[in-house]
Structure formats: structure tokens, C-alpha cells
C-alpha positions as CSV (number, residue, x, y, z in Angstrom):
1,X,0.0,0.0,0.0
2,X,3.0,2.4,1.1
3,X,4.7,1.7,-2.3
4,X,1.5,1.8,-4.3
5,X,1.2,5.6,-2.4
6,X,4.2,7.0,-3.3
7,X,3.7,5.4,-6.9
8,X,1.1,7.6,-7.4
9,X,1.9,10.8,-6.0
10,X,5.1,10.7,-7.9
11,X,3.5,10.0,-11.2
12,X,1.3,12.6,-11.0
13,X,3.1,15.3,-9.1
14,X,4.5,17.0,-11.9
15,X,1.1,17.8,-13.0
16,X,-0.4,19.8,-10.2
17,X,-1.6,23.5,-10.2
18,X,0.1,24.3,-7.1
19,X,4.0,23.0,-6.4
20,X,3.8,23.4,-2.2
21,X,0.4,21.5,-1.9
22,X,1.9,18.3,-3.5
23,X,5.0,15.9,-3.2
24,X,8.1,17.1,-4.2
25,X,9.6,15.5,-7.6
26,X,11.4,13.0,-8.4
27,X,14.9,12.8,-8.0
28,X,17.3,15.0,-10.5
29,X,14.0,16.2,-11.7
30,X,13.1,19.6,-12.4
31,X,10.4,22.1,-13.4
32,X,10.3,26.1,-14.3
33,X,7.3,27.8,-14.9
34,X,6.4,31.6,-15.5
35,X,2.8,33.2,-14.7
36,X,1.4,36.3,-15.8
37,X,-2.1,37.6,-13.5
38,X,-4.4,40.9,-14.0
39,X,-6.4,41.7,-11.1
40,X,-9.5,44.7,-9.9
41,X,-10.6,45.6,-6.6
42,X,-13.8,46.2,-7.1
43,X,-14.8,49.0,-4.9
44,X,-12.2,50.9,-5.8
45,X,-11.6,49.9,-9.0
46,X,-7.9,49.9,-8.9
47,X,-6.2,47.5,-11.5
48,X,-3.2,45.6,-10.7
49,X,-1.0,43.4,-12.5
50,X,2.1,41.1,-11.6
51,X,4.4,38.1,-12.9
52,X,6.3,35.4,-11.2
53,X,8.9,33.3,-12.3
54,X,10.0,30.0,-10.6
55,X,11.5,27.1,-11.0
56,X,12.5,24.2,-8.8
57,X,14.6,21.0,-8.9
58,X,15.2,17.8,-6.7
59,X,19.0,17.2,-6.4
60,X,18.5,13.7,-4.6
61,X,15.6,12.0,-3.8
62,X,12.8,13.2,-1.1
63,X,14.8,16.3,-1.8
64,X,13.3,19.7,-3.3
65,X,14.9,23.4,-4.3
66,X,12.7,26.2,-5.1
67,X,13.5,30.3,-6.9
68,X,10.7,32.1,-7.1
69,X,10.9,35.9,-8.6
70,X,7.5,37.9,-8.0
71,X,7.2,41.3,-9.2
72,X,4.5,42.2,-6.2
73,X,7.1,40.7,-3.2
74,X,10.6,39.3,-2.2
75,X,12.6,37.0,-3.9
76,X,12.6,33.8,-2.7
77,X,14.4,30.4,-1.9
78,X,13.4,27.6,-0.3
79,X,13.5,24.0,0.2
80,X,10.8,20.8,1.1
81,X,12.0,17.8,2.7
82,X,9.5,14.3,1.8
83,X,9.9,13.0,5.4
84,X,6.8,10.4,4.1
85,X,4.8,9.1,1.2
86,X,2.3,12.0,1.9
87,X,3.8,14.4,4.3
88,X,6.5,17.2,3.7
89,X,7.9,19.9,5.3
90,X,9.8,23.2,4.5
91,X,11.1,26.4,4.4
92,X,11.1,29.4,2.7
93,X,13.3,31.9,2.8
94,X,12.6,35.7,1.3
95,X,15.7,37.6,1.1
96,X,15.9,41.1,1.2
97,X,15.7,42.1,-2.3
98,X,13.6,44.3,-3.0
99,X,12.3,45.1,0.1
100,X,15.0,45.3,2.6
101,X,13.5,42.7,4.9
102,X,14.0,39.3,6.0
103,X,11.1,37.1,5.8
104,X,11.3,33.4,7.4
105,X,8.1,30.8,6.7
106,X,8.0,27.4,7.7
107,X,5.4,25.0,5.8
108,X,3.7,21.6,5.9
109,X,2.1,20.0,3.4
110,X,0.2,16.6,3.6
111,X,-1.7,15.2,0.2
112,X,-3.1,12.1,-0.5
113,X,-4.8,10.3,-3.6
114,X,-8.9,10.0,-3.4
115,X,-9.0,8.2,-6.1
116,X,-7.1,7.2,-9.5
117,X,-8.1,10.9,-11.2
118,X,-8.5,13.6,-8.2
119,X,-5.9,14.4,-5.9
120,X,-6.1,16.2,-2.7
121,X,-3.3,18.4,-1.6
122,X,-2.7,20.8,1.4
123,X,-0.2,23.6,3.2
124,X,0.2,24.7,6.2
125,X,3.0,27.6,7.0
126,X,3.4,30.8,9.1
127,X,5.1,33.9,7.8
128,X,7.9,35.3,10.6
129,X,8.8,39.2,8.9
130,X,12.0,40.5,9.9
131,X,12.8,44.2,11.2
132,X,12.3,46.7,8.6
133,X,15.0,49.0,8.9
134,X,13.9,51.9,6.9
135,X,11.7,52.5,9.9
136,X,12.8,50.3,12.8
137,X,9.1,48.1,12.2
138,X,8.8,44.2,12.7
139,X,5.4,43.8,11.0
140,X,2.7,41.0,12.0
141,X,3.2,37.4,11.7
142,X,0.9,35.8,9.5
143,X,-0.3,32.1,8.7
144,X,-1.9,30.5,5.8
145,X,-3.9,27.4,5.2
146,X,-4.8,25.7,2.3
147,X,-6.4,23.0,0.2
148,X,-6.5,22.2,-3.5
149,X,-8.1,19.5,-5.4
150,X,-7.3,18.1,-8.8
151,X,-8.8,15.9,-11.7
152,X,-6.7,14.3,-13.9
153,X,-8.3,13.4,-17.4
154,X,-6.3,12.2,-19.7
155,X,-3.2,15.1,-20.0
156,X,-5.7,17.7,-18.7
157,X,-6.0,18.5,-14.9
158,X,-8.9,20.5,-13.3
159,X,-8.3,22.1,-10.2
160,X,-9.8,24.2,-7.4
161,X,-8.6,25.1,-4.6
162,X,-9.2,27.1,-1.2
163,X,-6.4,29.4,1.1
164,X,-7.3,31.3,4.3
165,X,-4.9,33.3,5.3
166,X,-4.3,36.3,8.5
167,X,-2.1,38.2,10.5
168,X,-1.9,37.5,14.2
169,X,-0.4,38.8,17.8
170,X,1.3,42.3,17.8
171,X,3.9,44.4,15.9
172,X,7.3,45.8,17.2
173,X,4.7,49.0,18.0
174,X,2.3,46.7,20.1
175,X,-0.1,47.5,17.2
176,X,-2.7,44.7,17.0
177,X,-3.9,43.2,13.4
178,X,-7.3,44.7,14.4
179,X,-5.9,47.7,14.2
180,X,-4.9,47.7,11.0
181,X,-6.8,47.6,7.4
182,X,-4.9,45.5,5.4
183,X,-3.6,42.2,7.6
184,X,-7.3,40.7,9.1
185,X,-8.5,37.6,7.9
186,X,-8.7,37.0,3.9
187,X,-10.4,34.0,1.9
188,X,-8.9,33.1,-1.2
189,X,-10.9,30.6,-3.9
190,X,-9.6,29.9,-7.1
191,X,-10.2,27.4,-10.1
192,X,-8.1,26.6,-12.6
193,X,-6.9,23.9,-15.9
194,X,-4.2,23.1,-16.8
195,X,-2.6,21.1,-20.1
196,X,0.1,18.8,-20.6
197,X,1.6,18.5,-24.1
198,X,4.9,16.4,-23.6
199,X,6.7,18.2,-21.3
200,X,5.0,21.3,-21.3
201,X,2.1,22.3,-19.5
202,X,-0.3,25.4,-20.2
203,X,-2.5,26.9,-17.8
204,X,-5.3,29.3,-16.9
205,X,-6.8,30.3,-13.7
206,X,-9.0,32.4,-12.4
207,X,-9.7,33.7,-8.3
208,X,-11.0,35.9,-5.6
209,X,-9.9,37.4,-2.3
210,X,-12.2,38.3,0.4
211,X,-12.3,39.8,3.9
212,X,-12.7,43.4,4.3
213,X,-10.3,43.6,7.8
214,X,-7.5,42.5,4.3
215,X,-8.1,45.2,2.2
216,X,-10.6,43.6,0.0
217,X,-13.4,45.4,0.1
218,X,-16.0,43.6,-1.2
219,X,-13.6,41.6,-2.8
220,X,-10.3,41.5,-5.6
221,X,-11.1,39.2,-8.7
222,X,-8.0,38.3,-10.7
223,X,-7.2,35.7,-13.7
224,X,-3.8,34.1,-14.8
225,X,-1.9,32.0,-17.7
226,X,1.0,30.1,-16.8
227,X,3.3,28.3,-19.0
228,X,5.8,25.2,-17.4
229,X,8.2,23.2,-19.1
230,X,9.6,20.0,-17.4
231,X,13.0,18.6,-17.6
């Protein structure tokens, strides 16, 4: 049953919507993939737009790397551990480029097969912000929790997937998050599809953020391509 587990999740891991939900890959394995997403709060209709490149590789087995390069936040490295068939663990690292600060977050993912098509996946990780020293600030912590599900048919994979996500405790100020109008509790839905031709894999996507104690007031709608090639 173990091996049949780990037979599975391997096969199919490549395929996913979402890298930090699922498995890492398989050894001396590696995937890059770049993302293009528009966005419009609503209430104020302010548009928004942003890309992210990553790409990540497994240099021995149960072992993952991760770059990620977002043009909305701090670049980022990390790394997951496959401690067992369905559980990993994490962390990534955001250096101080372009923002000058530090930012530490520990994850957990646990995922498991439902059935020979759908896939469920999960992550678990708190964000730990350094000192800011333009101005002397630690910001909040924050934590995330999410959960995606995907259909494979055929080389085509359907996906949704749910994140909720808030600050929490105090600042360097003693400010609390209810305080503040941008770090309260936010729900994030998405769906999404995704190709496989070979080794490349297309995608579209399209999501919501909600909770007006984060800044979404009603809500922000975005949508999003993405483009990954496997090697």
C-alpha cells in the first residue's frame, strides 16, 4: 500500500496546479514555470498586475529546491523535505531584495490520492517578517492554510482550490492586526486547468480574495496564464 502511495503521487506530481500543496519531484527532476495575472478591486476599481517566475529541482531523492521571482514581493528560496509518502515539510526563505527585509516561513504540506483521477493536496506555513530597517518596524506574523483538489483526465488536470490566510499577535509598535486595514482575515478561492503537451504544461486560472479587515473590500477578482516546461 506504502509503495503503491508514493507510486502515485510521484507520477502525478508533476502535474499539479500548485508546487507546495503536493509531493516534491522525483529525483534529478526539475520544473520552471512563469505566470502572468491581472487583477480589480472592485470598490475601488484599482487595476493591478504582476508576474512570477520560478522554478524548482530535486538534487537527490525526497529532496526539493525552489526560486521564485515575483514582481509584487521578495525573492525567494526555499526548500521541502519528503519526510513520508504524503507528508512534507519546508522552508522558505525571502531575502531582502527588493524590500529590505527578512522574511522566514515554515510550511507543511500533507496530500493524499482520493481516487485514480482527483488528488487532494494541502499547506500549512506561518510567515515570521524581519525588522524593517527603513523604519525600525517588525510587522505581524501571518499564517496560511490551504487545500486544493485536482482531476486528472487524460493530460488535462482540473483544479480548485481554497487558502485562508491572517495576521496574528502584535507588531514591534504593540499594534494589534485589528488595528490595521490590510492584515485581518482574507479567503482566497480559485479554479483553474491546466494542459500537458509532452513536457510542457499550459494553464489558466482564475480567483477571488475576500475579507474586508485584508483590504478587499467587497472583494479583488484576478485571472492568470501560466506556462511550465519540465526537464
Amino acid at each position: 500500500m506504502k509503495k503503491a502511495l508514493v507510486a502515485v503521487l510521484v507520477c502525478v506530481a508533476s502535474t499539479f496546479a500548485a508546487w507546495d500543496y503536493f509531493p516534491v519531484i522525483g529525483e534529478d527532476k526539475g520544473e520552471a514555470e512563469i505566470a502572468y495575472y491581472q487583477g480589480r478591486q472592485r470598490q475601488k476599481n484599482d487595476g493591478w498586475r504582476s508576474n512570477e517566475f520560478k522554478i524548482r529541482y530535486s538534487p537527490m531523492s525526497s529532496l526539493e529546491i525552489m526560486s521564485r521571482v515575483h514582481s509584487r514581493e521578495n525573492y525567494v528560496l526555499g526548500t521541502r523535505y519528503q519526510f513520508m509518502p504524503n507528508v512534507s515539510a519546508g522552508l522558505d526563505l525571502g531575502l531582502p531584495i527588493p524590500a529590505p527585509v527578512w522574511i522566514f516561513t515554515p510550511n507543511v504540506q500533507f496530500s493524499i490520492p482520493l481516487s485514480d483521477a482527483l488528488v487532494l493536496g494541502s499547506n500549512a506555513e506561518i510567515i515570521i517578517p524581519g525588522e524593517d530597517p527603513r523604519n525600525g518596524i517588525t510587522d505581524f506574523m501571518s499564517f496560511k492554510v490551504g487545500t486544493e483538489s485536482d482531476l486528472t483526465i487524460g493530460q488535462s488536470v482540473a483544479w480548485i482550490k481554497l487558502d485562508l490566510s491572517s495576521g496574528f499577535g502584535e507588531n514591534s509598535n504593540k499594534a494589534k492586526v485589528s488595528d490595521t486595514r490590510d492584515k485581518g482575515f482574507k479567503m482566497s478561492p480559485a479554479i483553474g486547468y491546466k494542459a500537458n503537451i509532452g513536457n510542457l504544461a499550459l494553464g489558466t486560472s482564475i480567483g477571488a480574495d475576500f475579507g474586508k479587515k485584508s483590504g478587499n473590500d467587497p472583494h479583488n477578482t484576478y485571472i492568470g496564464v501560466d506556462a511550465a516546461i519540465k526537464f
